[in-house]
C-alpha positions as semicolon CSV with decimal commas, in nm:
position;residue;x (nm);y (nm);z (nm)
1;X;-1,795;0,165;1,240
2;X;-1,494;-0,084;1,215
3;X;-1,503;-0,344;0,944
4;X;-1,347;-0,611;0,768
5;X;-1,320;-0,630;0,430
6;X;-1,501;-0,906;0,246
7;X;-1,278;-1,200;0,112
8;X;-1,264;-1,147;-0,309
9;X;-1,254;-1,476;-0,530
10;X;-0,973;-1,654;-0,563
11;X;-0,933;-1,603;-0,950
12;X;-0,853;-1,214;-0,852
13;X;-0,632;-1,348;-0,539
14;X;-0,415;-1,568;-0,784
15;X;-0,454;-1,286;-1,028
16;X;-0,211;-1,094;-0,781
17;X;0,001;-1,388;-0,765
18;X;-0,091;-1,443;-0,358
19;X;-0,299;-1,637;-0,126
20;X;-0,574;-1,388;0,105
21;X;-0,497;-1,280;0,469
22;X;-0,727;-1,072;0,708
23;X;-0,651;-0,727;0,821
24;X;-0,753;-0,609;1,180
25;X;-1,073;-0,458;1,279
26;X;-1,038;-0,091;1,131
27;X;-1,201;0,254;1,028
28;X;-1,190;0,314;0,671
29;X;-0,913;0,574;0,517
30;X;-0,909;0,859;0,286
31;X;-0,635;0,958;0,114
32;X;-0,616;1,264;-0,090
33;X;-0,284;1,375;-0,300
34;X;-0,291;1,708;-0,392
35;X;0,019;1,788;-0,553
36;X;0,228;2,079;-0,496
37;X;0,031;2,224;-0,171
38;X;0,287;2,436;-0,001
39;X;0,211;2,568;0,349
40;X;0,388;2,918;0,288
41;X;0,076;2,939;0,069
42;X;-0,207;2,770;0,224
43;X;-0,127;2,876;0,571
44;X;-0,290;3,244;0,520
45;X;-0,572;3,117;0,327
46;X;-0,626;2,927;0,598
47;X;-0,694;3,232;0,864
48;X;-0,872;3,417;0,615
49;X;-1,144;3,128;0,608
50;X;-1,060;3,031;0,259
51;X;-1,024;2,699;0,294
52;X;-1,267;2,559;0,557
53;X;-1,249;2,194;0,486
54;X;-0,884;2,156;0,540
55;X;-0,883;2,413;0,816
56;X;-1,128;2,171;0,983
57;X;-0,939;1,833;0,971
58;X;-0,649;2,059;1,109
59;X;-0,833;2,180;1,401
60;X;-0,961;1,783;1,471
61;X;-0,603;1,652;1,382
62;X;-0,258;1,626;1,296
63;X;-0,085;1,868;1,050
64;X;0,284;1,963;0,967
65;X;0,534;1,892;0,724
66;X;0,584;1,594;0,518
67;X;0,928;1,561;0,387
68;X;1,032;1,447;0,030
69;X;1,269;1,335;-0,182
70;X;1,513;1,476;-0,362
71;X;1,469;1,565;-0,685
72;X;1,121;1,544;-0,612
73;X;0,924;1,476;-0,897
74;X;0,558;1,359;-0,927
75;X;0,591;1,022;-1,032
76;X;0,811;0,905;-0,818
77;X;0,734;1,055;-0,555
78;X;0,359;0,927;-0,579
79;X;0,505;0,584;-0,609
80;X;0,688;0,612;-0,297
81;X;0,369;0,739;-0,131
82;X;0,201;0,478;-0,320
83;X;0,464;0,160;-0,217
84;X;0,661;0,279;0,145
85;X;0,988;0,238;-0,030
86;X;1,247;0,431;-0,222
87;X;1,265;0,503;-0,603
88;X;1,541;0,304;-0,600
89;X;1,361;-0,045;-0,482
90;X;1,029;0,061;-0,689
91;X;1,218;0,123;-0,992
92;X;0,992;0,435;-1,110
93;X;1,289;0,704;-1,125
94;X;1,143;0,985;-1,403
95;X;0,892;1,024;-1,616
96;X;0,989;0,836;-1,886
97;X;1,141;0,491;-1,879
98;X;1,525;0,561;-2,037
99;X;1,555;0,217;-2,169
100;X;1,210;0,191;-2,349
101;X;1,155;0,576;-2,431
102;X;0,834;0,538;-2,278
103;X;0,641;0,709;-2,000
104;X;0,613;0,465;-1,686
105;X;0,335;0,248;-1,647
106;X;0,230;0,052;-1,358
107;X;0,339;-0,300;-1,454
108;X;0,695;-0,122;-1,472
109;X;0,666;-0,087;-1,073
110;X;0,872;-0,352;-0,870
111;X;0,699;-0,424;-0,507
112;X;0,318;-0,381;-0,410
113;X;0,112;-0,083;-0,398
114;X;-0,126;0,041;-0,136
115;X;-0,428;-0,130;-0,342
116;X;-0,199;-0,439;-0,394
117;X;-0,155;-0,510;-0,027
118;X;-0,503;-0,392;0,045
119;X;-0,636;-0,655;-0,164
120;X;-0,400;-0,905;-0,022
121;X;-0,518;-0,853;0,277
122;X;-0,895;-0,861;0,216
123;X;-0,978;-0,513;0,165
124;X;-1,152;-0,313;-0,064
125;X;-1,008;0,006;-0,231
126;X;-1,132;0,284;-0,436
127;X;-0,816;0,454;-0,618
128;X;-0,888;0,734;-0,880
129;X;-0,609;0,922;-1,114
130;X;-0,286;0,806;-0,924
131;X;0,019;0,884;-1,079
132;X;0,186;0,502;-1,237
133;X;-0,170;0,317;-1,206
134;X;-0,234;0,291;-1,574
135;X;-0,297;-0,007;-1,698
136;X;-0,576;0,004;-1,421
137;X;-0,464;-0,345;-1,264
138;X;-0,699;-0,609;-1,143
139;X;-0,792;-0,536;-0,752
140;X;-1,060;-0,594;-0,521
141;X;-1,209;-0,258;-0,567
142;X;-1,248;0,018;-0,817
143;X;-0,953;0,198;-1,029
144;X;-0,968;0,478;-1,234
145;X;-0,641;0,508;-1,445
146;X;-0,506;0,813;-1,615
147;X;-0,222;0,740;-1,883
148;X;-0,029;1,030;-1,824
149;X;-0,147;1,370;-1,678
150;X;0,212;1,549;-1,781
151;X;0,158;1,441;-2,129
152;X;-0,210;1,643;-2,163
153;X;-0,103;1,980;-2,072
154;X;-0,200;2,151;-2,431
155;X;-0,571;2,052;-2,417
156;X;-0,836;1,973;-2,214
157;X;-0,866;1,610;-2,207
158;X;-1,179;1,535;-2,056
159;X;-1,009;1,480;-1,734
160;X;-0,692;1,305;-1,855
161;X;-0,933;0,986;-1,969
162;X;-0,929;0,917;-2,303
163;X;-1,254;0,747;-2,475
164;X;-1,062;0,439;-2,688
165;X;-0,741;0,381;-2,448
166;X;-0,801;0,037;-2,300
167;X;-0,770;-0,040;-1,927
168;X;-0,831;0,252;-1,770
169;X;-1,062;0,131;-1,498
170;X;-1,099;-0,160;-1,327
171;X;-1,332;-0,346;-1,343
172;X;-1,320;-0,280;-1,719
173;X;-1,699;-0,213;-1,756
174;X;-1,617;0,089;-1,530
175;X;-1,516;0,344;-1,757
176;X;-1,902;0,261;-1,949
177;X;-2,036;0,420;-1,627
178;X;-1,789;0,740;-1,548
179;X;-1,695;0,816;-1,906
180;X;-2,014;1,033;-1,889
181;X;-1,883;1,219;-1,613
182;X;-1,529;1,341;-1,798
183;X;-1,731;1,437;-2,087
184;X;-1,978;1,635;-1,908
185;X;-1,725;1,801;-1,683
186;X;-1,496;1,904;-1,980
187;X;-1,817;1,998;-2,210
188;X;-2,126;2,167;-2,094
189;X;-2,009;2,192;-1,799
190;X;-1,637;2,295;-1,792
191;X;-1,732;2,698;-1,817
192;X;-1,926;2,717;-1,528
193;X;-1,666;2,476;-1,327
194;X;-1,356;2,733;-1,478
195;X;-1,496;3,061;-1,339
196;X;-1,336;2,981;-0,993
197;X;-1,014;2,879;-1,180
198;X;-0,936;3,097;-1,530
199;X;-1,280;3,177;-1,609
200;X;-1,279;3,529;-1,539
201;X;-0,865;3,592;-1,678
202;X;-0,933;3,903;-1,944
203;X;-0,704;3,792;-2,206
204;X;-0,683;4,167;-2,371
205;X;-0,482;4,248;-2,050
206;X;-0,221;3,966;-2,153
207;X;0,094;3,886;-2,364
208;X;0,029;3,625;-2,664
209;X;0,243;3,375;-2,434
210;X;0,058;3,407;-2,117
211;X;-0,262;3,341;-2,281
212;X;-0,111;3,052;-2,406
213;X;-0,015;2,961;-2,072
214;X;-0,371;2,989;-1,915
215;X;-0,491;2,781;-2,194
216;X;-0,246;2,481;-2,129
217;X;-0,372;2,514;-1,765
218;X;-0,711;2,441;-1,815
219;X;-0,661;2,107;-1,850
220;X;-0,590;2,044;-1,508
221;X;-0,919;2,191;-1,443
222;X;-1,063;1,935;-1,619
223;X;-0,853;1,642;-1,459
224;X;-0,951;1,767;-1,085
225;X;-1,323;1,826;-1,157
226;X;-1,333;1,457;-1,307
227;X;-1,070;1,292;-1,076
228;X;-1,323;1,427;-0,790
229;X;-1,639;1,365;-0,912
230;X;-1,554;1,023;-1,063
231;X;-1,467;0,936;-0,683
232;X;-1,746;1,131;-0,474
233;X;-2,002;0,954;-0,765
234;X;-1,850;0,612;-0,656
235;X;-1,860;0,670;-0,282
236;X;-2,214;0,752;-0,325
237;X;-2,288;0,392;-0,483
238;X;-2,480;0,200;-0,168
239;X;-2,267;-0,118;-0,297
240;X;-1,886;0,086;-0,285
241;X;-1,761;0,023;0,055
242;X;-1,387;0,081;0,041
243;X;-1,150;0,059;0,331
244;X;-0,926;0,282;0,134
245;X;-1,017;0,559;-0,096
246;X;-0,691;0,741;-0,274
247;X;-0,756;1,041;-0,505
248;X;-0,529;1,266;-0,674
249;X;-0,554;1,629;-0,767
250;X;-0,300;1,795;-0,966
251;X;-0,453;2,186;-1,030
252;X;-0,212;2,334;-0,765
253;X;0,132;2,201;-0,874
254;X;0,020;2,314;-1,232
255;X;-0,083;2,658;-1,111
256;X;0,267;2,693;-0,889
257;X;0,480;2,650;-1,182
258;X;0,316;2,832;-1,397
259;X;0,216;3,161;-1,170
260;X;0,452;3,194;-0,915
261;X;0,625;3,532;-1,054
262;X;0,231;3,693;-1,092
263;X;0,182;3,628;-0,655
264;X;0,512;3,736;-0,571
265;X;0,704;3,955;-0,851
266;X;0,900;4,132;-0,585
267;X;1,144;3,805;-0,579
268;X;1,255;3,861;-0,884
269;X;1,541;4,101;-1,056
270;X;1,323;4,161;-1,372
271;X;0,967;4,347;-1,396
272;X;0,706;4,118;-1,378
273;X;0,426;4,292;-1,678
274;X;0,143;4,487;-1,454
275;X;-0,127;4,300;-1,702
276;X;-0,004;3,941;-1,596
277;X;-0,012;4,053;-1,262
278;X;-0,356;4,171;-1,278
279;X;-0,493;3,933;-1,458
280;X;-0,284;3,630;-1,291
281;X;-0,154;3,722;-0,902
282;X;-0,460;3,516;-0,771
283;X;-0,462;3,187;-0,957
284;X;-0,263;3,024;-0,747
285;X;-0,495;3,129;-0,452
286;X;-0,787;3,006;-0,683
287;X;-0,662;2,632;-0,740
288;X;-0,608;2,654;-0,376
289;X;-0,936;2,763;-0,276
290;X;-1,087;2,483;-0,570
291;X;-0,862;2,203;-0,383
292;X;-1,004;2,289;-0,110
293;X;-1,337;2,256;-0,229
294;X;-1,311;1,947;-0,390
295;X;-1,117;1,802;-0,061
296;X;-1,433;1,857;0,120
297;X;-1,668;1,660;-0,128
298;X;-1,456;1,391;-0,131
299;X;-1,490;1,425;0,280
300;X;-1,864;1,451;0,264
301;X;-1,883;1,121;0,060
302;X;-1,682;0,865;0,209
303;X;-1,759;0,724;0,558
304;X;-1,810;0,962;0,827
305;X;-1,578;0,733;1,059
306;X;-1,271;0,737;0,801
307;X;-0,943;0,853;0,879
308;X;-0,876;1,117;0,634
309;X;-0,515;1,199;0,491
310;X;-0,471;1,496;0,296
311;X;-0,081;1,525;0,155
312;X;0,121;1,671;-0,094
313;X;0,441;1,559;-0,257
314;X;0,649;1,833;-0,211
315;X;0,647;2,218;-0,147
316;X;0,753;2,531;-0,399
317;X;1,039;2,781;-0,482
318;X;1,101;3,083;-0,655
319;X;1,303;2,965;-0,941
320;X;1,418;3,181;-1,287
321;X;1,476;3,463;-1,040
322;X;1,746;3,688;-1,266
323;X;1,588;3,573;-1,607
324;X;1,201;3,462;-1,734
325;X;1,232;3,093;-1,798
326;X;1,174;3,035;-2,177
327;X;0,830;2,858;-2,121
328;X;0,718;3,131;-1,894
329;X;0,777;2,867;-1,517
330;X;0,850;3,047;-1,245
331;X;0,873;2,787;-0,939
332;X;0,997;2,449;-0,864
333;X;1,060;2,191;-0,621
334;X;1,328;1,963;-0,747
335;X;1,512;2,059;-0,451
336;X;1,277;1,882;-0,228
337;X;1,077;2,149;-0,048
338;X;0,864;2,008;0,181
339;X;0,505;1,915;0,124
340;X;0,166;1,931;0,320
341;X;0,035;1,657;0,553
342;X;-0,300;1,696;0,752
343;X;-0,492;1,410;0,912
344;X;-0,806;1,370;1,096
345;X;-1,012;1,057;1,226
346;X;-1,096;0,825;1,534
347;X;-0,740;0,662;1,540
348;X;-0,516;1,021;1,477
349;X;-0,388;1,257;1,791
350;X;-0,478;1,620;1,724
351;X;-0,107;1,829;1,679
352;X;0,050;2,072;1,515
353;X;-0,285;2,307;1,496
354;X;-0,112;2,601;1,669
355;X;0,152;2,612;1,403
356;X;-0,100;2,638;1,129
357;X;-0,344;2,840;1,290
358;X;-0,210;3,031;1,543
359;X;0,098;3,317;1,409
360;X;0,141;3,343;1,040
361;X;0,535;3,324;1,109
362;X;0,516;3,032;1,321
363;X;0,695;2,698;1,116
364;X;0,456;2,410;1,075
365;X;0,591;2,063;1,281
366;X;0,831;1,843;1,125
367;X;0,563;1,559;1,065
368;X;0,704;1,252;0,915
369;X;0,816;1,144;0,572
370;X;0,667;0,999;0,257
371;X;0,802;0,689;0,271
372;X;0,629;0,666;0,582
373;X;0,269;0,700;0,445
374;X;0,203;0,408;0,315
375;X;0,307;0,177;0,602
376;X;0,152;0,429;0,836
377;X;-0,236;0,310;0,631
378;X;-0,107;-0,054;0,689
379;X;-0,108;0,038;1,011
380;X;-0,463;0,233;0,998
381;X;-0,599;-0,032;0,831
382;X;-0,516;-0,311;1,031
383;X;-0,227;-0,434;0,772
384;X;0,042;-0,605;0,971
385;X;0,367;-0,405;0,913
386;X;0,652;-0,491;0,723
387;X;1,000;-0,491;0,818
388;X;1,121;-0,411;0,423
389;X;0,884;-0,060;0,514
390;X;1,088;0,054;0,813
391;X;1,200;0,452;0,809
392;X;1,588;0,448;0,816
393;X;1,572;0,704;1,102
394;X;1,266;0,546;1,290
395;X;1,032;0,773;1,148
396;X;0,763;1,011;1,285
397;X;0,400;0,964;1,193
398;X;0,349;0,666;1,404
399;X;0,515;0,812;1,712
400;X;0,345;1,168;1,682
401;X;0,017;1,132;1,515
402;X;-0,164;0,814;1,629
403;X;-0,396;0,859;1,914
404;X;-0,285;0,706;2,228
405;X;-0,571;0,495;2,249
406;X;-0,481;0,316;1,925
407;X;-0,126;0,320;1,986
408;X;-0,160;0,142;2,287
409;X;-0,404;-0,113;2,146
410;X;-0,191;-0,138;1,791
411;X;0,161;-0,077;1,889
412;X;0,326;0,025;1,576
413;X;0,571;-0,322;1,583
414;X;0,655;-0,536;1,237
415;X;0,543;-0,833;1,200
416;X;0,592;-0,990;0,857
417;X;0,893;-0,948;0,668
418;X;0,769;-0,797;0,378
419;X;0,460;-0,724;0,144
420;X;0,602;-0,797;-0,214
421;X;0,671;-1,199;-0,169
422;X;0,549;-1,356;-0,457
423;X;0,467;-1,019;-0,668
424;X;0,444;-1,054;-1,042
425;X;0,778;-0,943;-1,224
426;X;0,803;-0,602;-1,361
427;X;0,824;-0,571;-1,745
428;X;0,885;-0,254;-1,987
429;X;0,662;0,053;-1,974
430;X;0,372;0,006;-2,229
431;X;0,363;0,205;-2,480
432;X;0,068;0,398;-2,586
433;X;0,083;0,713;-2,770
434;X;0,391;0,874;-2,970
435;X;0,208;1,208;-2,935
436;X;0,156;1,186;-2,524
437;X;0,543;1,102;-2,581
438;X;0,622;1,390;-2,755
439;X;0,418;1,624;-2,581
440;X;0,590;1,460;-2,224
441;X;0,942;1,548;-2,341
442;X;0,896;1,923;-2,456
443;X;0,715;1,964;-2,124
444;X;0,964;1,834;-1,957
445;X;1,228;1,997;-2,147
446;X;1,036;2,327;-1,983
447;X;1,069;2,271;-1,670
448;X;1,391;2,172;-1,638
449;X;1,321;1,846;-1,554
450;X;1,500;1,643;-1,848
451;X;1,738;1,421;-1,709
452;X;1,709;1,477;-1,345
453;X;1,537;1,171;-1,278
454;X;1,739;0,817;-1,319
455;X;2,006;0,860;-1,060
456;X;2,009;0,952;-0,721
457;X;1,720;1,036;-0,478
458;X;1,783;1,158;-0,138
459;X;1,530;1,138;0,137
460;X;1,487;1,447;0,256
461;X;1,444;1,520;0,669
462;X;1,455;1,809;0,943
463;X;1,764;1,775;0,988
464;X;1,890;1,895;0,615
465;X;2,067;2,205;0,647
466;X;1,962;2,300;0,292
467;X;1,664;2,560;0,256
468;X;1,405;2,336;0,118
469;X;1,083;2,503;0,256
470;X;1,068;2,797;0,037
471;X;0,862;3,015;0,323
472;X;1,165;3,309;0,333
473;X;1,194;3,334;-0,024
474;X;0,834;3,265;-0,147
475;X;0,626;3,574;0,085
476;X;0,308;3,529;0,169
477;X;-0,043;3,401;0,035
478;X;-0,001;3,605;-0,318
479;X;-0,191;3,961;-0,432
């Protein structure tokens, strides 16, 4: 049913430097991040039946593509999600902070966040492993807060938590009551979880480096399996209500980069070895199928009346075509391919389900944007919207994917200026651990990705003429 969010105490409102308003009647919303998802490889597993929890909030709503930035890459593109506005007014730009040497934190971000305005505005939110929310700030709600999931990928991290790192959750007490969960999942547990992920890779059949490359992926394993079952245990709690629940997966972003070449070695000019295609042509498929999985637990848990928003933050591309990249990374999406958005509830319009289910060669809609995501849950959630949030070219999720009905009833019109009056200041990235550091720059030396960030982002649309969405060059769902 529609709610309003209880009224928290006024030590947390002036902890968030802001006096309490009162959103709109509303349904709750879900929002799930899974980064990387590509349509060129989720639209056949789709029509095979392989993923039957998004294939059913397509066939109830409103799917397409969501266009990024460019570069695109995960941090700041989450932010954006995150805040409604451009790397350039949020101030998160790469993964590491150029002045400080440090990976971002969250008190680095200028302007409010989705849980920021949610709590200014009465509501209750329920965020777990966002990219930039560590130190877990003070909200009404419940925040679990990863340092760094780059910064992990040599070891299995018990789900990118780490046992003596302060301020992870809020409230503090929190991480007393999942901690368990990480070190289950990446313990006793983590075999049986891996056989749909790596489990069953024979490593006899490959080269000393593409073992080692399995290995490093397992800890994204670990990450999803906690991220999701940190959140689905906390939607179960009879006392967690949240009007907004945001959870991030990582596994298939990991799982492009790494095994792009194994799905589809015809793209590229050198032979691909037969063992690493045996062993690894599918694993992209499997985080895929696991997303999926997880996608519809989170689903089953929250409220059966929320308006559910699965997205990614950008697409994938063949990359290293003529030459194996050192580190053994085969795709990328600094470019900007698009990403995935699919939503379903009482207050979306159902479109775009031909293009995803009907033809495999049919091109998904042109959706909307990611800086359009955020104020697009304002508007879900009965947040009044800002001015500061407005889409340069008028945007596309309100007009195309809100129901009539509550279009009509909530026409999509600002009404406040802005959402970061009166926001605390932002300060230096904190830092944490010279290792994660380390570990952050050599993966981000192999990738490509080191100094990319820090300049220019360009908002990527329809109407580029660049190919961004990979699907001529990147074939079909993989071997």
């Amino acid at each position: 049913m529609m709610r309003r969010a209880a009224i928290a105490s006024l030590l947390l409102a002036a902890s968030v430097g802001c006096s309490k308003r009162e959103a709109a009647p509303h349904h709750p919303v879900v929002l799930i991040g899974i980064d990387g998802m590509a349509w060129e490889v989720a639209k056949p597993l789709l029509h095979q039946g392989k993923m039957p929890n998004l294939r059913a909030l397509v066939e109830r709503g409103a799917s397409g593509f969501l266009y990024t930035l460019d570069p695109a890459l995960s941090p700041v593109v989450w932010t954006s999600v995150a805040t409604g506005t451009h790397p350039d007014k949020h101030g998160i730009t790469d993964f590491i902070d150029r002045m400080s040497g440090q990976p971002y934190t969250e008190n680095a971000r200028r302007g409010r966040a989705l849980w920021d305005v949610a709590t200014r505005w009465g509501l209750k939110t329920l965020c777990v492993g966002w990219w930039v929310s560590y130190p877990a700030p003070e909200i009404d709600g419940w925040m679990v807060a990863p340092y760094s999931a780059a910064g992990q990928n040599d070891q299995n991290w018990k789900g990118n938590l780490s046992e003596d790192l302060v301020d992870q959750t809020w409230p503090r007490d929190l991480i007393d009551e999942i901690w368990p969960i990480a070190e289950r999942i990446s313990g006793p547990e983590f075999a049986r979880l891996d056989e749909g992920y790596l489990g069953d890779v024979d490593p006899t059949n490959l080269s000393d480096p593409e073992t080692k490359m399995v290995n490093q992926t397992r800890w994204s394993v670990s990450a999803d399996e906690t991220f999701a079952a940190v959140a689905t245990h906390l939607l179960e709690r009879p006392d967690v209500e949240p009007d907004l629940t945001m959870v991030y997966l990582g596994g298939p972003d990991v799982a492009s980069h790494r095994f792009w070449r194994y799905a589809w070695p015809e793209l590229y000019s050198y032979k691909i070895p037969e063992g690493g295609i045996a062993e690894l042509g599918q694993r992209i498929e499997k985080f895929y199928v696991q997303a999926d999985r997880l996608i519809g637990e989170i689903v089953a848990a929250a409220p059966s009346d929320a308006n559910v928003i699965v997205c990614s933050d950008h697409g994938f591309k063949a990359t290293s075509l003529r030459a194996p990249n050192p580190a053994g990374f085969s795709a990328h999406h600094l470019k900007g391919p698009p990403g995935v958005v699919v939503m379903a509830g009482p207050d979306i319009r159902p479109i775009g389900t031909e293009e995803i289910l009907g033809d495999l060669k049919t091109r998904p809609l042109d959706l909307g944007q990611v800086l359009e995501v955020a104020p697009f849950i304002h508007h879900l959630l009965g947040i009044p919207l800002a001015e500061s949030l407005r889409v340069p070219d008028g945007g596309s999720l309100m007009k195309k994917a809100l129901s009539k009905e509550f279009a009509s009833a909530r026409p999509p019109i600002p009404s406040v200026e802005t959402h970061d009056d009166g926001f605390r200041s932002p300060s230096a990235p904190l830092g944490v651990d010279e290792e994660q550091v380390r570990q952050i720059r050599e993966w981000m030396d192999s990738l490509g990705y080191t100094g990319v960030g820090g300049g220019t982002f360009e908002q990527t649309s329809p109407k580029d003429t660049k190919d961004r969405d990979g699907t001529k060059k990147s074939g079909g769902s993989g071997r």
